[in-house]
BAFI-784871 format. One line per 5 residues: number of its first residue (from 1); for each residue x, y, z of C-alpha. Coordinates in Angstrom, 3 decimals. Each point is the difference from the previous one (the first is absolute). Layout:
NUM) X,Y,Z | ...
***
This chain:
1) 103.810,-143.315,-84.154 | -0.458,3.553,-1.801 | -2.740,2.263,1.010 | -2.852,-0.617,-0.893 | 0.115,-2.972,-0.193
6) 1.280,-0.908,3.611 | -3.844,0.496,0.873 | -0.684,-3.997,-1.101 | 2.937,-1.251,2.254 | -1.195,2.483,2.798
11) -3.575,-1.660,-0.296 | 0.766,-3.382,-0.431 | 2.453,0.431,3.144 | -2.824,1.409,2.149 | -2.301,-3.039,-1.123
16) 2.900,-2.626,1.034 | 1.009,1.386,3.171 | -3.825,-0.090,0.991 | -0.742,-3.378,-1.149 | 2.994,-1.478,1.347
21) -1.024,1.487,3.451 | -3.677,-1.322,-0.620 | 1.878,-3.374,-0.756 | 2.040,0.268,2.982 | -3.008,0.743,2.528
26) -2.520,-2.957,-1.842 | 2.445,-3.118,0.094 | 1.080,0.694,3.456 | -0.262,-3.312,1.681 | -3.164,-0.935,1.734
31) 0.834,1.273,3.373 | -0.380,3.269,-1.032 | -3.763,-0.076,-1.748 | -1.289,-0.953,3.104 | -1.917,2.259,2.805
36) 2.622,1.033,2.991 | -0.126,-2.581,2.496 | -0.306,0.535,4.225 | 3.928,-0.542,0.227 | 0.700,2.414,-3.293
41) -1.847,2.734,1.597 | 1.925,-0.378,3.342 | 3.346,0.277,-1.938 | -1.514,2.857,-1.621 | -0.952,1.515,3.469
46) 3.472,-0.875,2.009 | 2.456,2.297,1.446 | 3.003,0.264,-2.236 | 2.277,-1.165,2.515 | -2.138,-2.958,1.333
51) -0.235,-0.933,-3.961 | 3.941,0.031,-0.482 | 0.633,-2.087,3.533 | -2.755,-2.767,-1.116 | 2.065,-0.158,-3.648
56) 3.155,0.095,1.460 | -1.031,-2.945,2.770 | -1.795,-1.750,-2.817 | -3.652,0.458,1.604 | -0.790,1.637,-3.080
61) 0.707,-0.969,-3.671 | 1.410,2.718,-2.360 | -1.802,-1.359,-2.336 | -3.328,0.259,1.757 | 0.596,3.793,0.700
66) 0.594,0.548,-3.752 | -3.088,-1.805,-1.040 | -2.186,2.036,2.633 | 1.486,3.236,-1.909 | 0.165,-0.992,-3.022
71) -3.586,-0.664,0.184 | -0.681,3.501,1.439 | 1.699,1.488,-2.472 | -1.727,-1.574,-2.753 | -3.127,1.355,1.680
76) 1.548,3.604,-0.274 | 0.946,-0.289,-3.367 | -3.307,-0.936,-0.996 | -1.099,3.412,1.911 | 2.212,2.383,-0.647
81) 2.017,-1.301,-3.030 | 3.573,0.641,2.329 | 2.095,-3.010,-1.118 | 2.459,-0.461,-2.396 | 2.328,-2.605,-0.225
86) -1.202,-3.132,1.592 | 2.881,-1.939,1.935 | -1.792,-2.333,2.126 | 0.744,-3.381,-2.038 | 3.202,1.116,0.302
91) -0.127,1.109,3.866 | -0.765,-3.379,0.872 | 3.305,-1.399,-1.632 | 2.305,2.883,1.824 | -1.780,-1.827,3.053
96) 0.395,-3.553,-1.199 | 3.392,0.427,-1.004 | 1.549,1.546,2.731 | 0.392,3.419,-2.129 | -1.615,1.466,3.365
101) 1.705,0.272,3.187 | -2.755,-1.030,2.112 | 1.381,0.494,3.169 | 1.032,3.869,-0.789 | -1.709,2.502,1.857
106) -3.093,0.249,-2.895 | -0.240,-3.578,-0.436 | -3.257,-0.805,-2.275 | -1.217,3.489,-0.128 | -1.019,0.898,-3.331
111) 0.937,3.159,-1.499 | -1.916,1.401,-2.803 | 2.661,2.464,-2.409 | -0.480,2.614,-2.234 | 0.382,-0.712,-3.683
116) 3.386,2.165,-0.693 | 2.145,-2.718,3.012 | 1.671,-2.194,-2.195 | -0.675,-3.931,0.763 | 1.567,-2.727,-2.131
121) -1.840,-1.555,-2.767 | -2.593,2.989,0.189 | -0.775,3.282,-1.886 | 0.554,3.349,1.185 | -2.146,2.031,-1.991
126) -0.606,2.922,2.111 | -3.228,0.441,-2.154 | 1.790,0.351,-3.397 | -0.494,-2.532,-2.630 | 3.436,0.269,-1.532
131) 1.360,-1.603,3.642 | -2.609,-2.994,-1.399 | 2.213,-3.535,-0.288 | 2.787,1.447,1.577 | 0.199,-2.588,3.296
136) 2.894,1.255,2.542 | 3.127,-2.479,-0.073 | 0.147,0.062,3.851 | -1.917,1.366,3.389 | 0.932,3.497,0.642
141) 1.220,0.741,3.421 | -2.862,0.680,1.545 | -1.680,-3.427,-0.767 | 3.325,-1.928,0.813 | -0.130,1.911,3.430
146) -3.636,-1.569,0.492 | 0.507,-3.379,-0.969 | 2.907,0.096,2.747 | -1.990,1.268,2.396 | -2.499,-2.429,-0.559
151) -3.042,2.358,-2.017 | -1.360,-1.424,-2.597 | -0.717,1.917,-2.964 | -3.286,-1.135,-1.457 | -1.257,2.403,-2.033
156) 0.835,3.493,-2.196 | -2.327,3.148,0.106 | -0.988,2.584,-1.793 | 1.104,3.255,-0.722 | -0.674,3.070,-2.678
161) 2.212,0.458,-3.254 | 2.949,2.686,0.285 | -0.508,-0.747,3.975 | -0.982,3.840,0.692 | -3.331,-0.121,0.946
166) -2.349,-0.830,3.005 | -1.981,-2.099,-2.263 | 0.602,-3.471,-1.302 | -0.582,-0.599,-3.515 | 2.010,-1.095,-3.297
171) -1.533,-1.965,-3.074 | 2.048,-3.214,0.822 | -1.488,-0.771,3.533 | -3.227,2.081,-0.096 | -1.275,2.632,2.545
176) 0.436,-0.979,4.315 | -3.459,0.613,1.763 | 0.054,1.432,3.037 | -1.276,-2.872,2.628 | -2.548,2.284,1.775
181) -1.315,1.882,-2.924 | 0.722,-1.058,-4.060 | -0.853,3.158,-1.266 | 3.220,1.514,1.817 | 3.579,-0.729,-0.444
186) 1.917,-2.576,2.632 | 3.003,2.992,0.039 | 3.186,-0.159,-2.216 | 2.475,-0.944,-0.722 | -0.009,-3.040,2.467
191) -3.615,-0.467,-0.442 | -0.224,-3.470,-0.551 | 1.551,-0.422,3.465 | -2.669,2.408,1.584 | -2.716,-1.567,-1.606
196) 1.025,-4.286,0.512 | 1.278,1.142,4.123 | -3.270,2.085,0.714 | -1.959,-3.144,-1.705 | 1.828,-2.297,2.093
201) 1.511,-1.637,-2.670 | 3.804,0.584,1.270 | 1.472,0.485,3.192 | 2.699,1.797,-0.652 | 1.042,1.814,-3.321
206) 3.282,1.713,-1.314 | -0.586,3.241,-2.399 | 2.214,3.137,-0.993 | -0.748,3.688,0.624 | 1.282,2.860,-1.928
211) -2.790,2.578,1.184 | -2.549,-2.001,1.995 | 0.257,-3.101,-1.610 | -0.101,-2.603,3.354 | -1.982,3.029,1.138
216) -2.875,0.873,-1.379 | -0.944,-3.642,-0.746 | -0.017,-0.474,3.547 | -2.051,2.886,0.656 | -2.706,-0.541,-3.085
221) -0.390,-3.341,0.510 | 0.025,-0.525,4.021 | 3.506,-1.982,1.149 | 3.258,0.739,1.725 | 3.361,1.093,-1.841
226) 3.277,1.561,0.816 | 2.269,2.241,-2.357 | 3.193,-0.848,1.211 | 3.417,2.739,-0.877 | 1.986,-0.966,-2.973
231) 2.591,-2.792,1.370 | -1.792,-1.960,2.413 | -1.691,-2.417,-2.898 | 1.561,-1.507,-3.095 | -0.797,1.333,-3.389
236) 2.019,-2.642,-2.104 | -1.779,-2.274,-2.252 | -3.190,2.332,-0.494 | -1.159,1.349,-3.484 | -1.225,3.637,-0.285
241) -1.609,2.386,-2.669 | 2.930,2.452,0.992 | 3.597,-1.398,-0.052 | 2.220,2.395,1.159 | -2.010,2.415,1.743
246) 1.476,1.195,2.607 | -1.322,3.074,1.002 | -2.781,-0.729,2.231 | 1.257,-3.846,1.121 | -2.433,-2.514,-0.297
251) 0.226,-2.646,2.928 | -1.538,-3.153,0.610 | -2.267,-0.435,3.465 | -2.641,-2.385,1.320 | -3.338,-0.421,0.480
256) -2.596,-1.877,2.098 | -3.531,-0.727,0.759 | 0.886,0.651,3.991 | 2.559,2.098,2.064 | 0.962,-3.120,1.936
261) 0.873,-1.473,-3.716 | 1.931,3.216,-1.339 | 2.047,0.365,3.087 | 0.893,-3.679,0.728 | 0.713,-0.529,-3.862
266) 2.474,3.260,-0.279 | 1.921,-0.513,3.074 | 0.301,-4.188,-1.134 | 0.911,1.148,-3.458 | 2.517,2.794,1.256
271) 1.531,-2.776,2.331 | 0.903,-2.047,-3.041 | 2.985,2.502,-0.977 | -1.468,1.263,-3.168 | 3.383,1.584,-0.345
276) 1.410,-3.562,-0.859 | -2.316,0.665,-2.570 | 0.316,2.746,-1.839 | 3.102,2.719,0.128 | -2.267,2.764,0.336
281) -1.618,-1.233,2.720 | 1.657,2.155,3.824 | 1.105,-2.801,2.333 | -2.396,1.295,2.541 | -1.407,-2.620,2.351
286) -3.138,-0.138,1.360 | 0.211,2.583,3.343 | -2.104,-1.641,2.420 | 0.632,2.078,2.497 | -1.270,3.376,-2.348
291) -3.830,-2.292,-0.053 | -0.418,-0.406,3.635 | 1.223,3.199,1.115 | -2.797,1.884,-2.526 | -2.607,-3.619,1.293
296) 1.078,0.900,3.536 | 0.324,4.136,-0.024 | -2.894,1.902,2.237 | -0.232,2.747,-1.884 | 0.348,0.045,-3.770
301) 0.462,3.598,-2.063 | -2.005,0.309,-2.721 | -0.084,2.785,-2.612 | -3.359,0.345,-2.581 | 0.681,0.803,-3.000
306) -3.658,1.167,-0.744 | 0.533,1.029,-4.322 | 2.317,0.151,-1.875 | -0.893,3.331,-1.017 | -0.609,-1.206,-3.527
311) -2.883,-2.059,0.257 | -2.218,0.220,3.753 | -0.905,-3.724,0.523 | -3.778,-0.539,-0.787 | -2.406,-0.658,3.237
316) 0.334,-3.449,0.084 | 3.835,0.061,0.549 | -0.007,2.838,2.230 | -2.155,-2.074,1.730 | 2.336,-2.946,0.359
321) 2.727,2.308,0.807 | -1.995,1.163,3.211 | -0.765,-2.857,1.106 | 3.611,-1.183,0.254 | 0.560,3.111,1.701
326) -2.533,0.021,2.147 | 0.935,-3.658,1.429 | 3.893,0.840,0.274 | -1.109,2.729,2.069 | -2.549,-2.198,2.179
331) 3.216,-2.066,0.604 | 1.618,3.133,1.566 | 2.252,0.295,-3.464 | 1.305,3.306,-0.202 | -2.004,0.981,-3.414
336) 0.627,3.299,-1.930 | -0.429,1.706,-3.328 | 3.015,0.362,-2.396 | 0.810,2.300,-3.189 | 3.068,-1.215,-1.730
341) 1.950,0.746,-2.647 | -2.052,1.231,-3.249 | -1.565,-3.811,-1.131 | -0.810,1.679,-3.382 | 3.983,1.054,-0.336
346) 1.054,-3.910,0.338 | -3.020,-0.559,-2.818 | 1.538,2.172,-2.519 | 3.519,-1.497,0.814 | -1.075,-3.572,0.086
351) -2.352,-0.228,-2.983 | 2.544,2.155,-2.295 | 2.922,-2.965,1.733 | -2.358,-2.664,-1.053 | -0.513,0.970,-3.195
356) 3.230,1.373,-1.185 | 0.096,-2.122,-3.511 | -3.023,1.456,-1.255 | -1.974,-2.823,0.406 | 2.003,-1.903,-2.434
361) 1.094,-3.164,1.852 | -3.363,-1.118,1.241 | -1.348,0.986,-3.618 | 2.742,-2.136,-2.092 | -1.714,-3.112,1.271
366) -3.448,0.577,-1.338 | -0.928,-1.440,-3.378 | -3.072,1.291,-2.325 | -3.070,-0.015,1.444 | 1.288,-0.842,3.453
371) -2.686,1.991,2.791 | 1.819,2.516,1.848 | -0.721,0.123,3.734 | -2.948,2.922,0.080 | 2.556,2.300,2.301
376) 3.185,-0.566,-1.644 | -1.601,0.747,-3.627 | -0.843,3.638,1.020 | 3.526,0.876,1.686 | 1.440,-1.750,-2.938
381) -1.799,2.041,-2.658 | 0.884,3.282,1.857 | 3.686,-0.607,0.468 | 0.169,-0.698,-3.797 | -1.664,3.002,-1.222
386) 2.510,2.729,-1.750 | 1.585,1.750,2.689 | -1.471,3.686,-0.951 | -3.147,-2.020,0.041 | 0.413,-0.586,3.249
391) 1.155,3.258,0.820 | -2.901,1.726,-0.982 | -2.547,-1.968,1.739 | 2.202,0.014,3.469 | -0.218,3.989,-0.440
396) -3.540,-0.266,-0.601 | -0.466,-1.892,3.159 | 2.265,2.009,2.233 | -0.973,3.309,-1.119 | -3.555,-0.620,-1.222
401) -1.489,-2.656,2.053 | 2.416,0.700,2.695 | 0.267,-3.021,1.032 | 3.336,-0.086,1.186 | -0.061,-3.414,1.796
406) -0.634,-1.715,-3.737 | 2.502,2.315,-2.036 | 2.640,-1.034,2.150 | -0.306,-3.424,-0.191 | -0.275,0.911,-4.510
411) 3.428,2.718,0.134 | 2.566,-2.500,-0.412 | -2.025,-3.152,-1.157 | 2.508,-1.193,-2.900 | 2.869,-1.984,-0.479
416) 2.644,1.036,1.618 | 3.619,0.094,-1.131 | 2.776,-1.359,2.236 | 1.218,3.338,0.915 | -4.011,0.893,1.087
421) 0.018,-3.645,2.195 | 2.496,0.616,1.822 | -1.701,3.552,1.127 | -2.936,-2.085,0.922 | 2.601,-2.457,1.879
426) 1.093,3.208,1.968 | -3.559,1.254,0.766 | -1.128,-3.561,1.065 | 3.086,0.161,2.887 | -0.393,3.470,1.125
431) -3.870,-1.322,0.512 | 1.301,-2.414,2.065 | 2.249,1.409,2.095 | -2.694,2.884,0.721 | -2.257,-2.747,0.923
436) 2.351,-1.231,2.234 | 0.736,2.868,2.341 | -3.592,0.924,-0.289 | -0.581,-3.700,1.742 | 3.007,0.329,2.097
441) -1.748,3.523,1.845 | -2.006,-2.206,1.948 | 1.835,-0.966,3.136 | 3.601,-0.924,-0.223 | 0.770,-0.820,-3.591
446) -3.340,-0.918,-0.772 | -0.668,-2.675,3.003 | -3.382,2.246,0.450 | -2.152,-0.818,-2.668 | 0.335,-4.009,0.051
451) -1.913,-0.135,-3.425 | -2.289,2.077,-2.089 | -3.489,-1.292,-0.862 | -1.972,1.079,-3.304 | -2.553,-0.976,-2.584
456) 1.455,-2.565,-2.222 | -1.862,1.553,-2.402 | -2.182,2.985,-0.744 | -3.004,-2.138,-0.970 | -0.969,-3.918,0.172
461) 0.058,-2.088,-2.672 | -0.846,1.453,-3.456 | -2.576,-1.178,-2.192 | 1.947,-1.876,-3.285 | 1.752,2.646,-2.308
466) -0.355,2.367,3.049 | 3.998,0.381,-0.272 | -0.631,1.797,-3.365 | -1.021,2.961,2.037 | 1.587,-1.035,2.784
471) 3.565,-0.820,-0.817 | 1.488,2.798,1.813 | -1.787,-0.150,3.235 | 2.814,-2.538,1.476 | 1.596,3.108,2.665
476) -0.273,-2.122,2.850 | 1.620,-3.142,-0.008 | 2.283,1.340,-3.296 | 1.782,2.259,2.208 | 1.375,-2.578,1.901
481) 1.632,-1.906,-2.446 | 1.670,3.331,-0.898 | 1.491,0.142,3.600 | 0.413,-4.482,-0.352 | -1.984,0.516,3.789
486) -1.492,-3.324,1.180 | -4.190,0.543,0.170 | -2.166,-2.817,1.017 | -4.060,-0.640,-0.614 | -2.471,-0.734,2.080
491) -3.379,-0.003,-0.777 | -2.022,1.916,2.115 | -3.972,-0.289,-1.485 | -2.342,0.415,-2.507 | -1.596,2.615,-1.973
496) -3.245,0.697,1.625 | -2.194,1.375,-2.560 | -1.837,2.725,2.594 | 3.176,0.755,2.133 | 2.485,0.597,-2.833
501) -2.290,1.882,-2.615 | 1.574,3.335,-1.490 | -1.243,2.971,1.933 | -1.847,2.904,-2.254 | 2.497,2.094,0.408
506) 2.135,-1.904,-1.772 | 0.425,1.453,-3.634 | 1.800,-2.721,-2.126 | 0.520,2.649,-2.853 | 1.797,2.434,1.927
511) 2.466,-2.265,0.948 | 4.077,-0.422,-1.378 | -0.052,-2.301,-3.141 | 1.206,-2.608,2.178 | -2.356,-0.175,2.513
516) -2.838,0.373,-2.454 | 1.132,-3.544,-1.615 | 0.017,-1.428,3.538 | -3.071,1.267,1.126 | -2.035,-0.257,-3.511
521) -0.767,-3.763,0.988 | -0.537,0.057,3.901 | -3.213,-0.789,0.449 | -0.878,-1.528,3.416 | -3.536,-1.691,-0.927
526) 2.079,-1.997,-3.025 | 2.843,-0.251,2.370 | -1.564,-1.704,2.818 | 1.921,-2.789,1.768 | 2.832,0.805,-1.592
531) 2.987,-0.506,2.523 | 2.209,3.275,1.310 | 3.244,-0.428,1.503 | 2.445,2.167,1.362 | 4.152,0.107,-0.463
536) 1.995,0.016,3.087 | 3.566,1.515,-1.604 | 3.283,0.021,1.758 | 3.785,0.856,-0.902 | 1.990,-2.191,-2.471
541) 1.066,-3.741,0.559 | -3.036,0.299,3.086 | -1.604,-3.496,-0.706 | -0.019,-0.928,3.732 | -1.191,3.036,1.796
546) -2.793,0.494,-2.943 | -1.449,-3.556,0.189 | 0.002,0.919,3.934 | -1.964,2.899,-0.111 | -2.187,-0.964,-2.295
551) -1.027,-3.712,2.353 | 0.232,3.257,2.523 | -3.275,1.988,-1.554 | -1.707,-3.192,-1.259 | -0.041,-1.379,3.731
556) -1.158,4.010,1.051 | -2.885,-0.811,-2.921 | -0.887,-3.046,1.582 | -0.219,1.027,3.068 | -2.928,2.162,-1.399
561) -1.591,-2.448,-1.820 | 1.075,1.853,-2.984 | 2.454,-3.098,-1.507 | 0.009,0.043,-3.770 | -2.176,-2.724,-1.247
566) 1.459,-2.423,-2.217 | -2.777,-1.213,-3.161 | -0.653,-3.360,0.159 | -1.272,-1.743,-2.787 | 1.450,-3.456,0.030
***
């Protein structure tokens, strides 16, 4: 329909897709109303591989898992509002019918997905009412993959519109709550995932990251994830607010509520062959060998990246950041500071990648009326000023603010032809390469500096519509999908409202423009209990030494009584 008048269809889509989840959740059969029993909670509370050998010898039912989830996440949606699609009638026929290999190496774990992987029958909405009614002919790769292995895909989470944001909100599903705090967001774009596996309502989730998007969830909500390099997961059979976009690759990567579930789940799901899969997929195998060496090695190397010179992480992270150090080194790690490669070069080049169309394609979708995500609305408005606009006030914040940082990121914020792309192209290698030797100085072609570790973030969680001042403050984990390097999460603590308060000397106004955004809503008394992680980062297609290090520095944790501690709620 014509603007205007698209706003009716974009309302009354919003209003269906919400009752028909409402729908979904209340005629659920009985079995699900009900309180969790004694034997629920000890599914709930089994080791991922004892759960798969008891479904696999038939000790277990599949079905019995999925009804012990599927009543836990119920629970989370009624808490933090992180569910979208509701599969579970349906789970139970995949199981009833033999559409689930039950004796694969996931057999009858349930795998919660976010909204943009296609499954059959469902919609993909990716928060835009115009996807409304539009259910996917067949299971993209990704969910075929599963149901071979023997997941079971249960449920779809939630996510924010245009998918460039660390929040989680679009008119047809609502706003996702963070699960420790609802005044703050869950993290974005996977934050449905963050929020339902920090709850305890999934065990294992599957999301997509672009520039922190498996990421920061993970950090602002309290869970596990991995961002693995571009070719190690499928990406067929997924819907996305950004066709096309090539530039800054975005690549799909799991999550978890433990380490023991993110590491068994990626090296069972990278034993399936996702190459059979999907053609873009590398026919790597699973390199066994690469995990015990980095389970097994004395003495890791471990650079800290401290800042990333754009944005100094607020208390609470540098906090978390110590403490990791602090219990590598305990361990007899060999622990040291790093500088690399200018982080705030790799912004400009990523975010001007990222958004090379002007903003168009993730715009064309919306229809009148349709909310913008709070972030995305202000870099949209900017790039579509008149360009001597724009000129004038990146002059005026160079040479009168002189705030350097912030012009830089405004010089070249417009659409860029295909001639222009391609010298962004160029720039993004030469980054790369640079980034490699750098890495490469330590030892012999790099083999001393094992990984790097480094704030996921500059702040925790932000409060809802934080990202509208915040939206650039994404340096740390965005860098890494520039140089497709494999970065895990761990969770590390919680914000400790006398610990991780802003020192005096701190003078918010005196900062860059972007680290004013990030620091105008850190405010440890509001923030308290908050979870803080940290991001263990490695080289590309690193999966197996990554997951490694990081059971590595959670073990060194322990073994200070400083384990992260999960919420429990259920």
């Amino acid at each position: 329909m014509i603007p205007p008048f698209d706003y009716f269809e974009h309302r009354s889509a919003c209003k269906q897709k919400q009752h028909e989840r409402s729908s979904r959740i209340a005629t659920l059969p009985q079995t699900y109303q009900t309180p969790l029993s004694t034997v629920e909670r000890e599914i709930l509370n089994e080791s991922i591989d004892k759960l798969v050998e008891n479904v696999q010898n038939s000790t277990t039912n599949a079905v019995d898992v999925l009804r012990a989830y599927g009543k836990a996440a119920v629970k989370a949606q009624e808490k933090t509002n992180c569910v979208t699609e509701v599969m579970v009638k349906e789970a139970e026929q995949w199981i009833n019918s033999g559409d689930i290999n039950l004796k694969g190496p996931l057999a009858g774990i349930p795998v919660s997905l976010k909204d943009s992987i296609q499954v059959e029958g469902f919609d993909t909405t990716v928060g835009y009412s115009c996807n409304v009614g539009k259910p996917a002919s067949v299971d993209g790769a990704i969910v075929r993959m599963l149901k071979d292995a023997g997941a079971v895909p249960f449920v779809k989470t939630a996510l924010p519109i245009t998918l460039l944001s660390f929040e989680s909100f679009n008119d047809v599903w609502g706003r996702c709550l963070n699960p420790h705090n609802p005044k703050y967001s869950p993290g974005g774009s996977t934050g449905g995932e963050g929020a339902i596996l920090a709850f305890g309502g999934s065990r294992i989730g599957i999301g997509s990251d672009v520039a922190g998007s498996v990421r920061a969830p993970a950090h602002f909500s309290g869970c596990y994830s991995i961002r693995c390099s571009t070719g190690r997961w499928p990406k067929l059979g997924v819907s996305t607010s950004m066709p096309g976009q090539e530039g800054i690759p975005s690549v799909f990567s799991p999550m978890a509520r433990t380490l023991l579930d993110l590491t068994y789940f990626t090296r069972s799901f990278i034993q399936m062959k996702p190459w059979t899969y999907d053609q873009s997929v590398h026919p790597i195998p699973w390199n066994a060998d690469t995990e015990h060496e980095f389970l097994d090695k004395k003495k890791l190397k471990i650079g800290i990246m401290r800042t990333d010179e754009v944005v100094d992480p607020a208390p609470a992270c540098s906090r978390a950041l110590q403490m990791a150090a602090d219990a590598l080194s305990a361990q007899g790690h060999e622990v040291f500071d790093v500088t690399p490669p200018s982080p705030y070069e790799a912004m400009v080049i990523a975010s001007n990648l990222l958004n090379a169309d002007g903003t168009r394609t993730f715009r064309s979708y919306f229809r009148t009326g349709e909310t913008d995500d709070a972030g995305a609305r202000e870099f949209g408005r900017y790039m579509r000023l008149p360009r001597f606009l724009k000129w004038f006030y990146y002059a005026y914040v160079k040479y009168i603010k002189r705030d350097s940082i912030w012009a830089g990121l405004l010089e070249h914020w417009h659409e860029k032809s295909a001639y222009e792309n391609w010298q962004w192209v160029y720039k993004r290698e030469v980054y790369k390469a640079n980034f490699h030797a750098w890495w490469n100085e330590f030892g012999t072609k790099g083999d001393g500096m094992d990984v790097m570790l480094t704030p996921p973030n500059a702040t925790p969680a932000v409060p809802h519509d934080g990202m509208k001042d915040a939206a650039s403050s994404c340096g740390y984990t965005f860098l890494f999908n520039l140089l497709d390097y494999t970065c895990g999460i761990l969770p590390v603590t919680h914000v400790d409202a006398s610990k991780d308060v802003l020192p005096a000397s701190v003078n918010v106004k005196k900062m860059n423009g972007v680290a004013r955004g990030a620091y105008k809503h850190y405010d440890a008394a509001k923030m308290a209990g908050l979870p803080v992680a940290v991001q263990v980062v490695g080289r590309r297609l690193e999966e197996e030494k990554v997951l490694a290090v990081m059971k590595r520095l959670e073990d060194a944790l322990e073994s200070r009584g400083e384990k992260y501690q999960l919420l429990e709620v259920l």
